[in-house]
Every structure is written in C-alpha cells, then in structure tokens.
N, C-alpha and C positions, 0 to 999 in steps of 0.2 A: 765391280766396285760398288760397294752397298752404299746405300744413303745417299749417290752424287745428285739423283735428281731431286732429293730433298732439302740440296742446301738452297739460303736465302742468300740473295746478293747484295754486298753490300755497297754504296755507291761511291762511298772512300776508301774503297780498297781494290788497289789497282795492283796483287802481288807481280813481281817480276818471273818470267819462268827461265828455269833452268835451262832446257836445252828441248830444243823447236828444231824439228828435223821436216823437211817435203821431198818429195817423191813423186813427181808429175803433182796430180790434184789431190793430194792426198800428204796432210799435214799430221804430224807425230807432235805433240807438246807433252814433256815432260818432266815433273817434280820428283826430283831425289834429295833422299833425308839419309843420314848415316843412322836413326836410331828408330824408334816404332811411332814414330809419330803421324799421325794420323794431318795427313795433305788434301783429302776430298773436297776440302771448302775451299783451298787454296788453289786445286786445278778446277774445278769448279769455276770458281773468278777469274782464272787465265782464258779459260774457253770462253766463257761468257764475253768475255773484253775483245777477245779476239774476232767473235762473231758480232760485236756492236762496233766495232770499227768497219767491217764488210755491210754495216747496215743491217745485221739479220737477228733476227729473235732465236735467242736457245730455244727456248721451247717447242719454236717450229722447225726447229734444226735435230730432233731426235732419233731421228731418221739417218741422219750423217753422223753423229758422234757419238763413239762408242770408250765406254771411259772402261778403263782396264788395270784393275791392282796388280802392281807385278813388283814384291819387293822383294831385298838381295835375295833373300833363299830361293825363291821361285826364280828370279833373273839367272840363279847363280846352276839353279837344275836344270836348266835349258841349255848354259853354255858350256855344263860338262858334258853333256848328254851330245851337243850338237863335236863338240871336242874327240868324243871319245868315238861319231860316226867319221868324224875325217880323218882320225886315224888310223880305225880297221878298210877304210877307201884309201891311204894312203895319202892324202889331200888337204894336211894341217896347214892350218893359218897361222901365222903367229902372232897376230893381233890379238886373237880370242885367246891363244895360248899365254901371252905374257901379261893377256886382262886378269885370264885366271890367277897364274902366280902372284900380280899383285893384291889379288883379295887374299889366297892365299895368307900371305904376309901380314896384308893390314888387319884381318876378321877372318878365320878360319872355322867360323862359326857359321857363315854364312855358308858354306860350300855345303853341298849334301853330304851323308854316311856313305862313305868307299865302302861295299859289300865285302865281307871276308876274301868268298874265293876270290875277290880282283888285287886284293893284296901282292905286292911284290915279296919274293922270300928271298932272304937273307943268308 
C-alpha cells in the first residue's frame, strides 16, 4: 500500500473501522469501500488509534504492521482462484462459493476474465 507511512495524523479524526478480525496475536483491521476510493489515510488513523490505545507509537511499531492494498479485483482473484483449487481437490466451500455469486450479481466487473478455454459449451 503506497503512501501509508506518509499519512499525517490527524487528532480529530478518530474513523470507525469496518471490520477487525484477530487470530491469536495477530489483528486484521479492515477498510472497504464499494467504489476506487482511496482509504490509506483512513486505515492509517484506525491503526494509529488502535496502537495509542495499547500505549504504543506507530512509528515504533513498523516492524508489526504491514498495510496491504487488496481491493475487490485483487480480493475477487484470490477467491476465484482459491475456488476453483477446491474444486479440482473436490473440497468446495460454500461460503466462498455464494461470496462469489453474490459479487457476481451485485459487480461482475469485479470478478477476473474466465479464459476462453475454461468456458462452459453450450
């Protein structure tokens, strides 16, 4: 994610985040936006807050947090991709499955280009 350690913080800006997932020691914070808008400064100040409530300085904290762009298209290549190994393993989930169809539905713009030859024939 380019520019995150360039943002400034600001001290009245306390954004709320989206969805905070942990995992033993190891915390996921997550901003989603349906359109291209640009969240750097906004997760930026979620981590920031997050880590001045633990008492600790981002800046000394570069070491533990790794900020990562992953928007739908990219989120959308992984889950077809991770989809289409648990199908030739036999080992579909349907979570992933009916995540897909509903982007599918809502943004089909999001999803990657289906290569020719994986095409189904008619």
């Amino acid at each position: 994610m380019s520019g995150f350690w360039q943002q400034k913080h600001n001290t009245e800006y306390d954004p709320i985040c989206d969805l905070v997932i942990t995992i033993n020691n190891i915390l996921i914070v997550i901003e989603a936006k349906r359109d291209n808008i640009n969240c750097t400064s906004q997760l930026y100040n979620q981590i920031l807050n997050v880590l001045s409530y633990q008492n600790k300085c981002l800046d000394d904290s570069r070491e533990v947090v790794t900020p990562v762009d992953l928007n739908w298209r990219k989120l959308m290549a992984i889950a077809v991709k991770v989809a289409s190994f648990e199908k030739t393993t036999s080992n579909t989930n349907r979570f992933l499955n009916d995540f897909i169809q509903l982007v599918k539905e809502h943004n089909f713009s999001w999803l990657p280009e289906t290569p020719i030859g994986s095409l189904k024939k008619h």
